[in-house]
C-alpha positions as CSV (number, residue, x, y, z in Angstrom):
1,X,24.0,58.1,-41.9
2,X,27.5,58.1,-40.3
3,X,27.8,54.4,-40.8
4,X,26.4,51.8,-43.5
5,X,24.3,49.5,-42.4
6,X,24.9,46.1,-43.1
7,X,22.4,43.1,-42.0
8,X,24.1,40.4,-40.0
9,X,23.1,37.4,-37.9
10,X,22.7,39.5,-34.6
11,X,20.2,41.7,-36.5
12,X,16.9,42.0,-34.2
13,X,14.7,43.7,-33.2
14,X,14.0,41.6,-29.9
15,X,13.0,38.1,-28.9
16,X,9.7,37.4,-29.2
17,X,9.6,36.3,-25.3
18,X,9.1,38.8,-23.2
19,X,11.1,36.8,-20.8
20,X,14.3,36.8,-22.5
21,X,13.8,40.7,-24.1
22,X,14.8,42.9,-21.6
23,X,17.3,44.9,-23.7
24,X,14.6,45.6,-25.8
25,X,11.5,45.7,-23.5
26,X,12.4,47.8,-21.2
27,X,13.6,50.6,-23.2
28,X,11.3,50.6,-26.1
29,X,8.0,49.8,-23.7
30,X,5.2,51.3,-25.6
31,X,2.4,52.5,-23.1
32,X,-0.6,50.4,-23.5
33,X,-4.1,51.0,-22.3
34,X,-4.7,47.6,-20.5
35,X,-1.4,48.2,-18.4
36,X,-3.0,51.6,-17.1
37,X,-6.2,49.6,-16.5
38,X,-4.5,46.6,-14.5
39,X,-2.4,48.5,-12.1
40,X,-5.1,50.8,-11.4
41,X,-6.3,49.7,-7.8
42,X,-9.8,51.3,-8.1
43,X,-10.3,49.0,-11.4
44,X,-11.5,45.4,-10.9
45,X,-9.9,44.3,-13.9
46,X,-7.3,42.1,-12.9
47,X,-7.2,39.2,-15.8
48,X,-5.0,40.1,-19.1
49,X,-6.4,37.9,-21.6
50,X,-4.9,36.8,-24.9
51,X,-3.3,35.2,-27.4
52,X,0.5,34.3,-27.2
53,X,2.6,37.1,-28.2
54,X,-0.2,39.8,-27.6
55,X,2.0,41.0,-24.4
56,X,0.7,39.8,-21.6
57,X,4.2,39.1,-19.9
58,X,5.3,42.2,-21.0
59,X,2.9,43.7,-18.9
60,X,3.8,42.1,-15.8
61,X,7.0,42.6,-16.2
62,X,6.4,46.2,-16.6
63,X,4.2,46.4,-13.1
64,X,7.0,44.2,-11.4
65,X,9.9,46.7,-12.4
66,X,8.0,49.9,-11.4
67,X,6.1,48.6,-8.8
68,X,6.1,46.7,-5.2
69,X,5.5,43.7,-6.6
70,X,5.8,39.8,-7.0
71,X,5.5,37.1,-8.8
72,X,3.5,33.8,-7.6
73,X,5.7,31.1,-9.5
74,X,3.1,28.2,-10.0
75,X,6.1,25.8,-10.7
76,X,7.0,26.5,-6.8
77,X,3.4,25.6,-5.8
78,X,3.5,22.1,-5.3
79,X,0.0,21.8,-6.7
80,X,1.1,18.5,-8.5
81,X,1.0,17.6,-4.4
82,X,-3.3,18.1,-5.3
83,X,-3.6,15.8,-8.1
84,X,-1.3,13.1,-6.4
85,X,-2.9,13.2,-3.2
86,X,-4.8,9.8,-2.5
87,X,-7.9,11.8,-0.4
88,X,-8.2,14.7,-3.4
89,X,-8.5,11.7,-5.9
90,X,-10.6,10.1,-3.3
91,X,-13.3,13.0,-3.2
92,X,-13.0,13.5,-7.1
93,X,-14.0,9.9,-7.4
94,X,-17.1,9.9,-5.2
95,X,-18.0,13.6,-7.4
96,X,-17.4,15.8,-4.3
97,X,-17.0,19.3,-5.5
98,X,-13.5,20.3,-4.1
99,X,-13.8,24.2,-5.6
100,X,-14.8,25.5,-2.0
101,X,-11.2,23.8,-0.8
102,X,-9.4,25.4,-3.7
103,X,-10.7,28.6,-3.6
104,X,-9.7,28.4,-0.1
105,X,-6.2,27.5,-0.9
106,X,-5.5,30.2,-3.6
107,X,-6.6,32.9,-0.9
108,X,-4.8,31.8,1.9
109,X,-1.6,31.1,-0.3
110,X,-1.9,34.9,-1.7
111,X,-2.5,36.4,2.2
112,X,0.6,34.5,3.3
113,X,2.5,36.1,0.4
114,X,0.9,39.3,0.9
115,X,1.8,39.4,4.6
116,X,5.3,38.8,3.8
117,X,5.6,42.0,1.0
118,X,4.4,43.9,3.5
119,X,5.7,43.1,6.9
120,X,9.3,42.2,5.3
121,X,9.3,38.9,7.0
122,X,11.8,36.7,5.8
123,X,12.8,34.1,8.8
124,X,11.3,33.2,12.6
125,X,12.8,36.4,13.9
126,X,11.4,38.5,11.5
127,X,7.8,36.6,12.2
128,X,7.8,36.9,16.0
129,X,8.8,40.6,16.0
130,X,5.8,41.0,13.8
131,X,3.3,38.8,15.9
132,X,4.5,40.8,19.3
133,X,4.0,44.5,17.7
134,X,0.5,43.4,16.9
135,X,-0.5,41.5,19.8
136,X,1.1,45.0,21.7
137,X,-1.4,47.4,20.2
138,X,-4.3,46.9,22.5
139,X,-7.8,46.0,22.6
140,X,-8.7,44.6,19.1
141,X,-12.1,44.9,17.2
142,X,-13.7,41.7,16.5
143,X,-11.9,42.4,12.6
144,X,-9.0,42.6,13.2
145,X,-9.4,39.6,15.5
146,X,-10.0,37.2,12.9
147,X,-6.7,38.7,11.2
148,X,-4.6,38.3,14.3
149,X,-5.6,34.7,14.9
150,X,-4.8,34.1,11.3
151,X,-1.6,35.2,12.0
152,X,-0.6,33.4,14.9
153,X,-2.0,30.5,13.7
154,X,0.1,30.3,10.2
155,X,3.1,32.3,12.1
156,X,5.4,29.1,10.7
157,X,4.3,29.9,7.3
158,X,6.0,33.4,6.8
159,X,9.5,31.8,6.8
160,X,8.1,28.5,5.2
161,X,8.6,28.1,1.0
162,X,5.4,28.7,-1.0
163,X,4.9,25.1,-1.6
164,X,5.3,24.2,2.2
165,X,2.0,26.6,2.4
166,X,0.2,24.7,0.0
167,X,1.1,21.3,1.4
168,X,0.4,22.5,4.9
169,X,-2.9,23.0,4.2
170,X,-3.4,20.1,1.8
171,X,-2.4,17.8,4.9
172,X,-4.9,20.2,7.4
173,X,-7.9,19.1,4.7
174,X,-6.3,15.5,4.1
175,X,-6.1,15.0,8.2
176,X,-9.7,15.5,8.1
177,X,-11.0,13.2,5.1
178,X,-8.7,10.5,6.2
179,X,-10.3,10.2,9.8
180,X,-13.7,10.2,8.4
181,X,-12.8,8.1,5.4
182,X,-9.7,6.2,6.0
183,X,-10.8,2.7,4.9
184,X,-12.2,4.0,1.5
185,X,-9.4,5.9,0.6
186,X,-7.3,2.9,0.9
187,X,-9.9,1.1,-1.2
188,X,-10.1,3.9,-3.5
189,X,-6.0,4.4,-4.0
190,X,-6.1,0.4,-4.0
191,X,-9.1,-0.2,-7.1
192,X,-9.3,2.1,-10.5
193,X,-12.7,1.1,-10.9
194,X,-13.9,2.3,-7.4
195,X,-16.5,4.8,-7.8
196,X,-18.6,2.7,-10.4
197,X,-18.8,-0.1,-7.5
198,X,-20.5,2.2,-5.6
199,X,-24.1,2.4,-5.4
200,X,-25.9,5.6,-5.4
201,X,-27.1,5.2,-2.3
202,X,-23.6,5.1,-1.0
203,X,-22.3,7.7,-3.3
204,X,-25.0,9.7,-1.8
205,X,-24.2,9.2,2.0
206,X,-20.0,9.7,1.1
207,X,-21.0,13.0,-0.4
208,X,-23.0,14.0,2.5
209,X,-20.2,13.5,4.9
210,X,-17.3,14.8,2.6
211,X,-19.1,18.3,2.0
212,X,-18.7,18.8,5.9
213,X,-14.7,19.1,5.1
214,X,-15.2,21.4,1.8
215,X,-18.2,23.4,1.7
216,X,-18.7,27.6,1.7
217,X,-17.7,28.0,5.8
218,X,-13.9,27.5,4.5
219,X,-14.3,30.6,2.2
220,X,-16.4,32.6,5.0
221,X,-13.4,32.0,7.6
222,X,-11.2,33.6,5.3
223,X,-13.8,36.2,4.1
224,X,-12.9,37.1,7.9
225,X,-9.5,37.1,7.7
226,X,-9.2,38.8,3.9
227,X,-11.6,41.7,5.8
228,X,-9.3,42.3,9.0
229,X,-6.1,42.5,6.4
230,X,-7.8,44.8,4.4
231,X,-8.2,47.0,7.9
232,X,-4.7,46.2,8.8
233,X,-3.2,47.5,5.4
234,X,-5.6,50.1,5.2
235,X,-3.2,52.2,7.4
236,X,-0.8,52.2,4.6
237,X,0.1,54.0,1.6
238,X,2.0,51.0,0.2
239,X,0.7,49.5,-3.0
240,X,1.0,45.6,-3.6
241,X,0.9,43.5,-6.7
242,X,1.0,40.0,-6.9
243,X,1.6,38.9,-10.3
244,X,0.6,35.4,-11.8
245,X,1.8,34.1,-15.6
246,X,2.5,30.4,-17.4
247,X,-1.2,29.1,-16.7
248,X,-0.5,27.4,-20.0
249,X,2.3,25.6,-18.5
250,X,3.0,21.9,-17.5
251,X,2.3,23.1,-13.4
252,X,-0.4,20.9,-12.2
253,X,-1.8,17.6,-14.2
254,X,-4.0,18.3,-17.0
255,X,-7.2,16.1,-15.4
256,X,-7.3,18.7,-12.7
257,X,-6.0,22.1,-14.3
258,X,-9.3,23.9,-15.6
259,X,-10.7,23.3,-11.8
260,X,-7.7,24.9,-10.1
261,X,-8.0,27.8,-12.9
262,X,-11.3,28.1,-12.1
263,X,-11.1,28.1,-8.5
264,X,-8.1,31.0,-9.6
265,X,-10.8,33.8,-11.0
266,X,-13.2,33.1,-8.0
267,X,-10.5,33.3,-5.3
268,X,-9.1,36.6,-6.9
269,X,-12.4,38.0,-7.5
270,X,-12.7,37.6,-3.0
271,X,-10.0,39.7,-2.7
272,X,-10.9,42.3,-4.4
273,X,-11.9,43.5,-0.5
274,X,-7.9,44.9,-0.1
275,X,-8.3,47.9,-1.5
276,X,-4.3,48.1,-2.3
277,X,-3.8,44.6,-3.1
278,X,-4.1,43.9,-7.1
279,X,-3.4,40.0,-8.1
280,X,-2.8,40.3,-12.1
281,X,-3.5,36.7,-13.5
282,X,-2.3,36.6,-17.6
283,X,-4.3,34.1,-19.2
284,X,-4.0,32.8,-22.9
285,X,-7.4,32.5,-24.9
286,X,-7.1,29.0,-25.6
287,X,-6.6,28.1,-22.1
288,X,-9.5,30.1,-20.9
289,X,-12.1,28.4,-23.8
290,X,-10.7,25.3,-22.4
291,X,-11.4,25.9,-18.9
292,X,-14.9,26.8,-19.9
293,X,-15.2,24.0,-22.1
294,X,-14.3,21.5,-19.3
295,X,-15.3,22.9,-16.3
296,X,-19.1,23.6,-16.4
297,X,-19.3,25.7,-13.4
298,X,-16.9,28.4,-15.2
299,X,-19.5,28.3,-18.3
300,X,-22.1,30.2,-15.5
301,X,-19.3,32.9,-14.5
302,X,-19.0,33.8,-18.1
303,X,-20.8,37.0,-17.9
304,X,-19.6,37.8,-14.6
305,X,-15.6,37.5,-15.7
306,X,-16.0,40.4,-18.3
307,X,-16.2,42.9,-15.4
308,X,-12.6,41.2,-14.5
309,X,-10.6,40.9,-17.5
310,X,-8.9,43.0,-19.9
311,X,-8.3,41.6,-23.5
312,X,-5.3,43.3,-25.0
313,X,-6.0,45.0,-28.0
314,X,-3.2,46.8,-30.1
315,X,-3.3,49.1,-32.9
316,X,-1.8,50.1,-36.3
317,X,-0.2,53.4,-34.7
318,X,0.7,51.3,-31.3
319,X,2.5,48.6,-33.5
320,X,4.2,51.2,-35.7
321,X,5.6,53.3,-32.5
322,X,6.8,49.7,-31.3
323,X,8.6,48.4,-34.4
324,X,9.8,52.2,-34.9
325,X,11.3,52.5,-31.3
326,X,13.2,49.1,-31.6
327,X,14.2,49.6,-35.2
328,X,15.9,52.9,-33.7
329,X,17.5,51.7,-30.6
330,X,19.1,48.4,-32.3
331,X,21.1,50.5,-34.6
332,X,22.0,53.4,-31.7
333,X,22.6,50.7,-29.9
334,X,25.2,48.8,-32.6
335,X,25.6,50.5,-35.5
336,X,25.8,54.3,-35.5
337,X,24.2,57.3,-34.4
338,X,22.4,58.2,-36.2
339,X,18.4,58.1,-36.0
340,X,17.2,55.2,-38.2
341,X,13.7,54.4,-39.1
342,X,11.5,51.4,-40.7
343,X,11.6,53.6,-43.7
344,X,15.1,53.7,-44.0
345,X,15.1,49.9,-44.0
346,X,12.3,49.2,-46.1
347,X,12.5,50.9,-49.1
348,X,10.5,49.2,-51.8
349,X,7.0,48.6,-52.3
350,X,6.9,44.9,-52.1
351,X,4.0,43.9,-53.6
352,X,3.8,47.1,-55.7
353,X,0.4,48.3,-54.0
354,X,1.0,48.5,-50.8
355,X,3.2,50.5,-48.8
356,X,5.7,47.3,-46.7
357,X,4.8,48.9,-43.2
358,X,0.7,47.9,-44.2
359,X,1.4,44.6,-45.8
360,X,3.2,43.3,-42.5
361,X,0.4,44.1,-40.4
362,X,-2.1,43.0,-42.8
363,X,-0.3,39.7,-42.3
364,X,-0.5,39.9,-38.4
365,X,-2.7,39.3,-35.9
366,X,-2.2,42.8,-34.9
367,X,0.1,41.9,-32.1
368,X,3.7,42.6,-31.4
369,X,5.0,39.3,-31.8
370,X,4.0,38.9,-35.2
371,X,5.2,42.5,-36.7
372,X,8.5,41.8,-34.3
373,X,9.2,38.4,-36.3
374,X,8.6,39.1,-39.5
375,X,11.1,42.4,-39.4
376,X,13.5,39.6,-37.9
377,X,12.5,37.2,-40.8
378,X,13.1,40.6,-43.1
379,X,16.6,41.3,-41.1
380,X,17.8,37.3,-41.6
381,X,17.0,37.0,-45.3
382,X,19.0,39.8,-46.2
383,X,22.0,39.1,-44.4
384,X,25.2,40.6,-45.5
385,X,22.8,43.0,-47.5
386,X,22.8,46.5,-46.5
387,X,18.6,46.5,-48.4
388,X,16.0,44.5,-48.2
389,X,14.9,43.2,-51.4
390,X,11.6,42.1,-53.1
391,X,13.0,39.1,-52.9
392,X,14.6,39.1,-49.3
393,X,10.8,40.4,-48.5
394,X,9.0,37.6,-50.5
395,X,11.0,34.9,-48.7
396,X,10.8,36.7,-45.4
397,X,7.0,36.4,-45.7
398,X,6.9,31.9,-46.7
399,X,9.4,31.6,-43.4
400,X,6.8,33.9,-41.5
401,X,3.5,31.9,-43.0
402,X,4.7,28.5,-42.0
403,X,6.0,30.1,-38.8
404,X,2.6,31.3,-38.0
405,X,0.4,28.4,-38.8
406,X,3.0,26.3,-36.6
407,X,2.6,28.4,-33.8
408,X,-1.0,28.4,-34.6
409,X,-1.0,24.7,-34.1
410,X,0.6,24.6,-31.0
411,X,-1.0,26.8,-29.1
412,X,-4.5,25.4,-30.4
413,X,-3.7,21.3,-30.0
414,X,-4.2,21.5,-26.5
415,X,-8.4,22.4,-26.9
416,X,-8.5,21.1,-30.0
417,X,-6.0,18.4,-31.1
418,X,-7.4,18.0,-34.3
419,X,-6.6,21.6,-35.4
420,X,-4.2,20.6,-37.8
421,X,-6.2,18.3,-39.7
422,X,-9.0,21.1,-39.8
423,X,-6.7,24.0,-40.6
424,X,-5.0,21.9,-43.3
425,X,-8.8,22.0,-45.2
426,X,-7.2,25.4,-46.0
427,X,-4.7,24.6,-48.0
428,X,-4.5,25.3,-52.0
429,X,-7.7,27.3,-51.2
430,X,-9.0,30.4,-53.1
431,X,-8.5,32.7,-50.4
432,X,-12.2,33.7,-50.5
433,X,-15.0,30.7,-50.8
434,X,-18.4,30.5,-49.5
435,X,-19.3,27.7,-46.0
436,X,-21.8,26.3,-48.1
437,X,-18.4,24.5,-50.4
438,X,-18.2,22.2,-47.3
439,X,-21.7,21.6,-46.6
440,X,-22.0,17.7,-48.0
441,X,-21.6,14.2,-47.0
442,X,-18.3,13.3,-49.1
443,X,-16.8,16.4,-46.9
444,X,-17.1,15.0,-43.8
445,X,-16.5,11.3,-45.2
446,X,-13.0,12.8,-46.1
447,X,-12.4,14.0,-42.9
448,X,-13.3,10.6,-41.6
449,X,-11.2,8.8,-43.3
450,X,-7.7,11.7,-41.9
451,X,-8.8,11.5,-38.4
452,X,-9.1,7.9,-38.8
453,X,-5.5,7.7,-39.2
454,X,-4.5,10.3,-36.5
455,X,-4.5,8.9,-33.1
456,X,-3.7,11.7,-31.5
457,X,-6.5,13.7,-33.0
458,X,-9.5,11.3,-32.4
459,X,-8.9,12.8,-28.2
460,X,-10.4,15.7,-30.1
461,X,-14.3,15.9,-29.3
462,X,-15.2,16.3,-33.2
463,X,-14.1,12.7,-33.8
464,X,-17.3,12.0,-31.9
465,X,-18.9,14.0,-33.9
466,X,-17.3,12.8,-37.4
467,X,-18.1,9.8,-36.1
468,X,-22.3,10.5,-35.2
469,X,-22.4,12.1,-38.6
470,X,-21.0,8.8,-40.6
471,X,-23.0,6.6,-38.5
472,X,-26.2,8.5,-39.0
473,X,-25.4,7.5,-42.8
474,X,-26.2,10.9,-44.2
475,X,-29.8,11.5,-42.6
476,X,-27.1,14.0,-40.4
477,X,-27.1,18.1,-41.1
478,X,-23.8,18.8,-43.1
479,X,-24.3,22.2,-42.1
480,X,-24.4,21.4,-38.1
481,X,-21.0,20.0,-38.9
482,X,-19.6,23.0,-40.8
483,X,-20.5,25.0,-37.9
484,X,-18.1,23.5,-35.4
485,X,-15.1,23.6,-38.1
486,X,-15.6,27.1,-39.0
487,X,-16.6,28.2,-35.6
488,X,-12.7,26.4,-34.3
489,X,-11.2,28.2,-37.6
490,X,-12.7,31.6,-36.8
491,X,-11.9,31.2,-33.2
492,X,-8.5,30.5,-33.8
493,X,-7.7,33.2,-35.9
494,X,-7.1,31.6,-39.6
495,X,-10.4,32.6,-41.2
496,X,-12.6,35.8,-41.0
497,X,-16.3,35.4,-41.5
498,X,-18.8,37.4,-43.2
499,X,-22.2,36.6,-42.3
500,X,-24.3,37.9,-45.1
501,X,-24.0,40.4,-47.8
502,X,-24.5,43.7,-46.4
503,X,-22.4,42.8,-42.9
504,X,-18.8,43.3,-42.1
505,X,-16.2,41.0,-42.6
506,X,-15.4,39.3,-38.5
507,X,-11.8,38.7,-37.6
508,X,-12.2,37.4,-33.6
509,X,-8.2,38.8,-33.0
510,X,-10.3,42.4,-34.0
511,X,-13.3,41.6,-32.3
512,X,-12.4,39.4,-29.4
513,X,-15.7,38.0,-29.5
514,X,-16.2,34.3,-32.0
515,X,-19.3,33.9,-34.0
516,X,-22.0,32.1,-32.3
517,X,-22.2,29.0,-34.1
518,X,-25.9,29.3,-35.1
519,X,-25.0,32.6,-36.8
520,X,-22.6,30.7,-39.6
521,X,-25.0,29.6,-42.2
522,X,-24.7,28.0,-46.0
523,X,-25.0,31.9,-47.0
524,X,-21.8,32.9,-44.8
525,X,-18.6,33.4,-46.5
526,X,-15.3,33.0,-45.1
527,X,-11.9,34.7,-46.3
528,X,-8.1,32.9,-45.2
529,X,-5.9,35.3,-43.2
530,X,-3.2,36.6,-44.9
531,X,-0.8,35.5,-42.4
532,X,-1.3,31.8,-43.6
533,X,-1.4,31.9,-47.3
534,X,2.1,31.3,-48.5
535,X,2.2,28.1,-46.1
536,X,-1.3,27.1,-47.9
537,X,-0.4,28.3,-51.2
538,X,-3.4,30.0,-51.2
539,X,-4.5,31.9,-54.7
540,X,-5.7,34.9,-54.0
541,X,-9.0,36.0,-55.4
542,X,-10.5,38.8,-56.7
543,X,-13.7,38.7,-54.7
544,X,-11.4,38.9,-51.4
545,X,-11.7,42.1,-49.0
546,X,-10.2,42.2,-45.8
């Protein structure tokens, strides 16, 4: 090696956001499955689903540099306009089902966006030059028709911002509702306890006449429109992605979130119908279990959004390429040229057993952000080093374990806000115990007595529960409630269950697919993830298999 390598602050393999990686992203891009399957235009799947750090972004960002492509910023949507709106909160109140309106929205915000990649439109010039080569081509099918008038009838839209859009046609639908309702909605913006004066009978008769503003005709008008695009771009050999990320993000208010998500999958699935138009939403797990959590209609679709989504799954050998490929360009890059391998910087056999390269990823939840940071964690204990020591390794891994069951927490509070309260029953664990440990009164007496001093976890719905159980003053099921903590645990990521003696040990980040929680019984066993047990001081046991 023509030069030696000496560890320094600016060793790193990348940032762990994809946003802020292209030096690394871009020319170490590993090729991945589910990025063949999402810009294929003859596959429906069209949702990358995950957990933060899997490479969902990465993705995107991948289809929008090689592609014609854009992404739908949802900060520039104005859908906080929605939840703000005094006739939206009026319908929500009187328990009008508004999906039928925002289904509506998503699809006609997406054709306006869709029009503009492909006509080029970018101001009223651009638009009317457009609208006259269309309206010049002759006698039009009935189609194509309902395409045209769409066109001329939005025309101020192609030069309008994205959030204009959505708040032109929130006032269209509030224009409507406010003739037929106006004196309620004032009553309604004027009284927080509104709906509950309201007899049934009333409720009834305001439903009936709401449902005439948001019912299915809104998505069979567009139906119309979505078919005579599809003709219209069918005489092209353009490709178009539209690309949608940060569904996690503060966009829209949490009370009406999982609807608008909702209404998201259904509108995308509609326009499936352009046969070169792919919308590719990334999702993270924990806010799709949310959505169906909270939004019963999604629970029904549940079996219907498989044939839609693609969960990212990586491998030892995809990982390994990954870390290999930025291990090798950081040091071309900085250092020398010579080639320069993982090997080459991890030397030792850390824990004497296992070869470094398999300890990471035991200690991962086989994504890229995990094996990127802990090589970082590796790089910044050894600074000034020019090898990474047992010891550099061994502190590398308690920065990495707390790091991970931090991130674990904040990306799980949000469903569950009492996850770190229930992951902390972890800690000072054998690593390997058996469900039926938990399974008694003075367990969930315990818990009672944590969440009972955490405010901010009693939102969570097992405070309800921990709350049925003491009150039912132990004629309750202990095991019913070890259920819903190992089922969240599992589902998270922190434990892997084995469900009887001659089954498999079940890690969902393998899987993808939880443990029913009828399936967990007082004869499962559960093992801690690797990942976590420096932060739990866990003592590893000898009954323990991964």
């Amino acid at each position: 090696m023509s030069n030696k390598i000496i560890f320094s602050p600016e060793s790193s393999i990348g940032n762990v956001s994809a946003e802020t990686d292209d030096e690394f992203l871009f020319k170490c891009f590993v090729d991945h499955p589910a990025l063949a399957s999402i810009r294929d235009m003859g596959n429906a799947k069209m949702f990358l689903l995950g957990s933060t750090g899997v490479g969902k972004t990465a993705f995107l960002r991948m289809i929008e540099k090689n592609e014609n492509a854009k992404f739908l910023e949802l900060q520039e949507l104005s859908m906080s306009y929605l939840s703000n709106s005094d006739t939206i909160q009026f319908l929500r109140k009187i328990d009008v089902d508004i999906s039928f309106f925002l289904q509506a929205l998503w699809r006609h915000v997406i054709c306006i966006e869709l029009i503009k990649m492909a006509t080029n439109i970018e101001g009223q010039s651009d638009a009317k030059g457009f609208l006259s080569k269309l309206f010049n081509r002759g006698q039009e099918d009935a189609t194509r028709k309902f395409f045209l008038d769409f066109v001329e009838k939005n025309q101020g839209n192609f030069w309008n911002t994205i959030d204009e859009t959505v708040i032109e046609v929130a006032n269209r639908l509030e224009k409507d509702i406010n003739a037929e309702f106006g004196v309620e909605i004032q009553k309604a913006s004027a009284r927080a306890g509104y709906s509950r004066g309201l007899s049934e009978e009333k409720k009834t008769q305001f439903q009936q006449r709401a449902k005439k503003f948001v019912n299915p005709s809104l998505l069979a008008e567009l139906s119309k429109v979505i078919n005579g695009l599809s003709q219209y771009l069918s005489e092209r050999p353009d490709k178009y992605y539209i690309l949608i990320d940060g569904l996690d993000e503060h966009w829209i208010e949490p009370e009406i979130k999982n609807t608008i998500i909702h209404c998201l999958f259904e509108a995308c699935k509609g326009l499936r119908k352009i046969r070169n138009l792919k919308v590719v939403v990334s999702i993270r797990n924990d806010v799709y279990e949310k959505m169906n959590m909270e939004y019963p209609p999604s629970q029904g679709q549940l079996e219907k959004n498989e044939d839609y989504i693609v969960r990212i799954k990586w491998t030892r050998e995809q990982l390994w390429e990954l870390v290999e490929k930025r291990i090798g360009h950081l040091y071309r890059w900085k250092y020398t040229k010579d080639n320069v391998h993982f090997v080459d910087l991890f030397k030792t056999s850390y824990d004497n057993k296992k070869r470094s390269w398999v300890y990471i990823v035991e200690r991962s939840l086989m994504r890229p952000r995990d094996v990127i940071k802990y090589v970082n964690f590796c790089f910044s204990t050894a600074e000034g080093k020019s090898e990474i020591s047992k010891t550099d390794f061994r502190n590398a891994e308690k920065v990495y374990s707390d790091d991970r069951l931090e991130a674990l927490i904040s990306e799980w509070s949000p469903v569950f806000p009492g996850i770190s309260i229930i992951l902390n029953l972890l800690s000072n664990r054998a690593t390997y115990f058996q469900i039926s440990d938990f399974c008694h009164t003075k367990f969930v007496e315990e818990l009672a007595l944590i969440f009972a001093e955490n405010e901010a976890a009693q939102r969570d719905e097992m405070w309800g529960i921990i709350e049925d159980a003491v009150k039912a003053d132990g004629s309750f099921d202990p095991l019913e409630f070890c259920r819903e903590i190992f089922h969240r645990l599992h589902l998270v990521g922190a434990v892997g269950l084995k469900l009887s003696s001659s089954s498999a040990w079940h890690w969902v980040h393998l899987t993808h697919k939880p443990i029913p929680k009828n399936s967990i019984t007082t004869d499962t066993k559960a093992t801690i993830h690797p990942m976590l047990w420096r932060a739990f001081e866990n003592t590893e046991t000898k009954e323990h298999k991964s």
